[in-house]
C-alpha positions in Angstrom: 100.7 3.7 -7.8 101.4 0.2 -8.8 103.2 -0.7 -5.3 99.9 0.6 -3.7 97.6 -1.4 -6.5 99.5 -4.3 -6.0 99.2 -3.9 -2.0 95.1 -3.7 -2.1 94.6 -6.8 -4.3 97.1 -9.0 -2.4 95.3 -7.6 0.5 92.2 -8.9 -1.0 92.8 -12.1 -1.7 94.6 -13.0 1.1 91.6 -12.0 3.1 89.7 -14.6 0.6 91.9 -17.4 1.0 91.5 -17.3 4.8 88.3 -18.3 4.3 87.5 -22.7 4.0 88.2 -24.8 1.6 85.1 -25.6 0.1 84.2 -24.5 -3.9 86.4 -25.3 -6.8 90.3 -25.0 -5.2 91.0 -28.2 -4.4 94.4 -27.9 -2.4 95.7 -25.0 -0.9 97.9 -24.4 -3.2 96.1 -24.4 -5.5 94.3 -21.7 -4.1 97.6 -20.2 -4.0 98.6 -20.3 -7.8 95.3 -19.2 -9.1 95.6 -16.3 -6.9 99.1 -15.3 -8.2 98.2 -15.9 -11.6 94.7 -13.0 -11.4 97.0 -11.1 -9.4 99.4 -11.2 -12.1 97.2 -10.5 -15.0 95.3 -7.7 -13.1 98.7 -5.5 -12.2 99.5 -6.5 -16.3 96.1 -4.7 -17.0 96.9 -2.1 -14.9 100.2 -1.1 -15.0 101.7 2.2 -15.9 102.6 2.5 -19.7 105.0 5.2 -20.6 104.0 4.9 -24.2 100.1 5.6 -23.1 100.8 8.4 -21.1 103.0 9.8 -24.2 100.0 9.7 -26.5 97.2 10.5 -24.0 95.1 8.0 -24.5 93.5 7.4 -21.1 91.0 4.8 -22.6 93.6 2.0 -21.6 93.8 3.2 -18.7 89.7 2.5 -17.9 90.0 -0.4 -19.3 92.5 -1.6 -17.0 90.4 -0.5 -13.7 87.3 -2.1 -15.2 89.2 -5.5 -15.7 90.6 -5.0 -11.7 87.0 -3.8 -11.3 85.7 -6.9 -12.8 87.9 -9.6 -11.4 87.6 -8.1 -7.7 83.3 -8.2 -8.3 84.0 -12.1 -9.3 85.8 -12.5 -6.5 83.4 -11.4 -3.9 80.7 -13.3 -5.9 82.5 -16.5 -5.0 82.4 -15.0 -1.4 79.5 -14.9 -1.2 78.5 -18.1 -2.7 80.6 -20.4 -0.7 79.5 -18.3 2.8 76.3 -17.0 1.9 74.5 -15.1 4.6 73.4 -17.0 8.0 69.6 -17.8 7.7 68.0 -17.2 10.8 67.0 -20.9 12.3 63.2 -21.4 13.1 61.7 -22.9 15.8 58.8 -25.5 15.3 57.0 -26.2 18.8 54.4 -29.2 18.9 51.7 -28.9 22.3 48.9 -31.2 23.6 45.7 -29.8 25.4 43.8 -32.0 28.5 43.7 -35.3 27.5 45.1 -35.4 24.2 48.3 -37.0 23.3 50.1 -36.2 19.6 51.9 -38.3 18.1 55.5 -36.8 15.9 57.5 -37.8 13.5 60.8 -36.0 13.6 62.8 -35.4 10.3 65.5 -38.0 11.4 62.2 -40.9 11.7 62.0 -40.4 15.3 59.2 -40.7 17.3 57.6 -38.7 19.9 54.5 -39.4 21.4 53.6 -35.8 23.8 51.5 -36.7 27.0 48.4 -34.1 27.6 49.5 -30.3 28.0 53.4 -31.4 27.0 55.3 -29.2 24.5 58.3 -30.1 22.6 60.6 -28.2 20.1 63.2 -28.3 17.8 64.8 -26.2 15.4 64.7 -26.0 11.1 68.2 -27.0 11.6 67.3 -30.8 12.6 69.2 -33.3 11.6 71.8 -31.6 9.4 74.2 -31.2 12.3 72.9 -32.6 15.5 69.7 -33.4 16.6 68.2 -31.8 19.8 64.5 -31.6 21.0 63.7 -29.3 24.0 60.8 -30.4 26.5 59.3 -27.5 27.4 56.5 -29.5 29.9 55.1 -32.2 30.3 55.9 -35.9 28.9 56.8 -37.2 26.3 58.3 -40.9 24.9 60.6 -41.0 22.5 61.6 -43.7 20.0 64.5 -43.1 18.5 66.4 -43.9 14.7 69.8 -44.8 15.1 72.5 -42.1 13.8 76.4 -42.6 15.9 77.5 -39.3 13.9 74.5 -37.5 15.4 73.7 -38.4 19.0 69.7 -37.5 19.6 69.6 -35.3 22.6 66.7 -34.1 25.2 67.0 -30.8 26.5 64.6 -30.2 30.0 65.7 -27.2 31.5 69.6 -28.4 32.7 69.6 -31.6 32.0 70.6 -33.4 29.0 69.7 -36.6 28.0 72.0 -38.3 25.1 70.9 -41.6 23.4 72.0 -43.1 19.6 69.1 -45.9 19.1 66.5 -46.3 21.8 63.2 -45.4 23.2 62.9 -43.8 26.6 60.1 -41.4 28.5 60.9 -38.4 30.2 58.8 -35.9 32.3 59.6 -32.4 33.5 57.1 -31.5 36.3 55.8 -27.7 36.0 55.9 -27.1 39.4 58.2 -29.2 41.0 62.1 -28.7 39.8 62.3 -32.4 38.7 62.9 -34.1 35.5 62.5 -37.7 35.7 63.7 -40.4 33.0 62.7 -44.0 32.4 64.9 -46.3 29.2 62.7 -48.9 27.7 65.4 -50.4 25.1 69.1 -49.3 24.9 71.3 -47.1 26.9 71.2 -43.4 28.0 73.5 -40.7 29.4 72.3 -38.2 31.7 73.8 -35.2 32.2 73.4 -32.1 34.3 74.9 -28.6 33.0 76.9 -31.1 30.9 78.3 -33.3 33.8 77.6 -36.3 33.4 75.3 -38.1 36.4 75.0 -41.3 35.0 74.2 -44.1 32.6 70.8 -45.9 32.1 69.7 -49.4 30.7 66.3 -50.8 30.2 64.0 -50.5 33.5 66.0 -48.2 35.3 65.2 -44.5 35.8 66.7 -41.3 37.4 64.6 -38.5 39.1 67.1 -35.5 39.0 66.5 -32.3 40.6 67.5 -29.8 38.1 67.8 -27.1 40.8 70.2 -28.8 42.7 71.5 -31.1 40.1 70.9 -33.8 42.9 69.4 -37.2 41.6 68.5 -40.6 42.5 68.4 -44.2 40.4 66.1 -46.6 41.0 65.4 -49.9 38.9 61.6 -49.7 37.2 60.2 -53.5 37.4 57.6 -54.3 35.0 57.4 -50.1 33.9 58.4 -49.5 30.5 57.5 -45.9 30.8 55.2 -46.1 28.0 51.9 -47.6 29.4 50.2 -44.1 29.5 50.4 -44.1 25.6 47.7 -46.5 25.8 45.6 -45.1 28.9 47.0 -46.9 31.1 48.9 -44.5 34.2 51.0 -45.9 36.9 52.8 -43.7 39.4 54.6 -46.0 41.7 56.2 -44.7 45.0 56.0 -40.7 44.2 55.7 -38.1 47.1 51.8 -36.9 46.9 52.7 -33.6 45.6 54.3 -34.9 42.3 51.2 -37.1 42.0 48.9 -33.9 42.3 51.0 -32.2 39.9 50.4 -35.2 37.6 47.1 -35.3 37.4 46.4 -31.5 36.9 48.3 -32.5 33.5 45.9 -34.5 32.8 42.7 -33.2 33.7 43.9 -30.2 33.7 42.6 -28.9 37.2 44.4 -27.3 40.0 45.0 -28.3 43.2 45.5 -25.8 46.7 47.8 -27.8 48.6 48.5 -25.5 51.9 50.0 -27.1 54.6 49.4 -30.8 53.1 52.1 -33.5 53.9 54.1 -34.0 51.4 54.6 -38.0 51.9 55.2 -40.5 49.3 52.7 -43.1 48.3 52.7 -46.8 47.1 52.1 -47.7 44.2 48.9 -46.2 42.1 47.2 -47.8 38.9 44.7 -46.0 36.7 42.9 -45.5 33.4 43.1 -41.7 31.9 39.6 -42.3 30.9 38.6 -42.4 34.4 36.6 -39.4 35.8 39.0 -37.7 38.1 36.9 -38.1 41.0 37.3 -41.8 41.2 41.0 -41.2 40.6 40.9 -38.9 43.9 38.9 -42.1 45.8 41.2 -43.8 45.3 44.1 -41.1 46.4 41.8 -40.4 49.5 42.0 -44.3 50.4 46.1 -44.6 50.6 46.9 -41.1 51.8 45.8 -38.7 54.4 44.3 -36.2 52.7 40.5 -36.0 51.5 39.6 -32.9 48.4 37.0 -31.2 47.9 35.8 -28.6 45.4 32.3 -26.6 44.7 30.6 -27.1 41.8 31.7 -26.0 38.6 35.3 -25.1 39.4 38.4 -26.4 38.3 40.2 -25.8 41.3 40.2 -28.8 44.0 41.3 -28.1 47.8 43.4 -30.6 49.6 42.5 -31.0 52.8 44.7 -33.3 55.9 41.8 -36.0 57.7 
């Protein structure tokens, strides 16, 4: 009986001293000696004694299975105090409406500032081991705290964007399968399904397609990427379709594009608190399409001249 005792409480602690390093062992060996010094004083409690089962007193006996009873219930205590149950993480999600813009500040003293109908999130779990934000839609420019143990990372569908101390914008189109990034200070890495593409320094920007994973860098003269956070919108040399796309985000209309060229146009300058008929003048000027719409609906047909 003692051979089989002895078995199950080795058995037990070995299983606990698999387990990290963390609570009051310091070494492990001196994990090691504490656990040879309970298992030692339990079998002592619990060993057979001839002159106990002469005299029947099986009180002793009790007494010894409470103390292994006792020391084993202490030890799964410290189990479970040093690897307490997983919490289940929670997701906070922050959205804009037509024409509003939020403005965030991250646990870490980041900052976002979320174009209109954008959506970000991030989990409770921010900033204690990594910090990742998710761009669901939209756009967003981020300002970010410096932290080398923790890279900041944007998540848009494939593509990864990795930064330590810097302030960049990023948009993922809703329609079109195309996440686009422009740095403003410091240095990026973009990656696809966690290849990298490339690097980015101020004024340069990538357009990547995150279906294909094919992208394209281009240097951003005089764009910062955050003149929109101040009304000011300027989409320079975009094919017409992502420019259509763009405004729907913004006024929150939608546009029936059949059979439409999809060309690209030069370069387009406008104020967000512009009606968005005089933003479609001025569309109709430099392109080949003209739109129309009847009264009281949101949706706008595109029409080729």
């Amino acid at each position: 009986m003692t051979d089989h005792l002895d078995k199950k409480i080795s058995d037990f602690f070995d299983r606990l001293g698999n387990r990290p390093l963390p609570g009051p062992f310091s070494s492990d060996d001196e994990r090691a000696e504490t656990k040879q010094r309970l298992l030692g004083a339990i079998l002592t409690k619990a060993a057979p004694d001839a002159k106990v089962r002469r005299i029947g007193k099986p009180w002793r006996a009790i007494a010894a299975a409470a103390a292994v009873l006792v020391l084993l219930g202490l030890g799964a205590a410290y189990l479970w105090r040093i690897h307490p149950q997983q919490q289940p993480l929670l997701v906070t999600r922050i959205s804009t409406g037509i024409r509003e813009q939020k403005k965030i500040m991250l646990p870490d003293s980041s900052v976002v500032i979320l174009n209109a109908n954008s959506s970000v999130s991030f989990n409770s779990d921010f900033n204690k081991t990594d910090r990742i934000v998710t761009l669901q839609q939209g756009e967003a420019f981020f300002t970010v705290q410096n932290d080398a143990a923790r890279p900041f990372r944007v998540k848009a569908d494939s593509i990864t964007t990795t930064v330590l101390g810097t302030s960049f914008n990023m948009m993922k189109y809703a329609y079109t399968p195309m996440v686009k990034i422009l740095v403003k200070t410091g240095k990026v890495s973009v990656s696809s399904n966690k290849n990298e593409l490339c690097r980015l320094q101020p004024a340069e920007q990538v357009s990547v397609n995150t279906v294909s994973g094919q992208f394209k860098t281009s240097h951003a003269e005089g764009l910062s990427g955050d003149e929109w956070t101040t009304g000011r919108i300027i989409i320079r040399e975009e094919p017409l379709s992502v420019i259509l796309e763009r405004l729907e985000m913004l006024y929150g209309v939608e546009f029936d594009t059949h059979a439409v060229p999809d060309e690209s146009l030069r370069t387009i300058t406008f104020n967000a608190s512009m009606p968005l008929q005089d933003v479609l003048n001025i569309v109709e000027k430099i392109s080949q399409v003209r739109f129309s719409k009847k009264d009281h609906q949101t949706k706008i047909h595109v029409h080729v001249k």
